[in-house]
C-alpha positions, 0 to 999 in steps of 0.5 A: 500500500502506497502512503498518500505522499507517494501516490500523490507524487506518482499523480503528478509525475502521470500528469507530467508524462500524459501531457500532450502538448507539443511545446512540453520538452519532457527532458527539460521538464524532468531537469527542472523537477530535479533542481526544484526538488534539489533546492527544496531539500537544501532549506531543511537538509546538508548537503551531505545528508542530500548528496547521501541520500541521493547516492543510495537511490543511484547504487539501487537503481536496479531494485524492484522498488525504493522504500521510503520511511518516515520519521518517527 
């Protein structure tokens, strides 16, 4: 079962990809994504803390699925 942010953010990606507008360069869009996101995670994390955690996803690009947990 998908926690309520994960699907949210699966929605939104689907939009991004079902976009069928021809002006939508969906590599530039997906650059975009990632330093929106980037910046977002700098104001409440080190940079160490993003530069790890984007690490771990690149080792594991190969597995079924990612799990994300929430702090408790």
């Amino acid at each position: 079962m998908m926690s309520g942010e994960l699907q949210r953010v699966k929605e939104l990606l689907a939009a991004l990809d079902d976009d069928t507008s021809q002006s939508l360069n969906l590599a530039y869009a997906e650059d975009l994504l990632l330093t929106e996101l980037l910046s977002r995670l700098a104001r409440r994390r080190k940079t160490a803390d993003i530069l790890h955690q984007v690490q771990y996803h690149l080792n594991n690009l190969d597995q079924d699925e990612f799990v994300v947990t929430r702090g408790c």
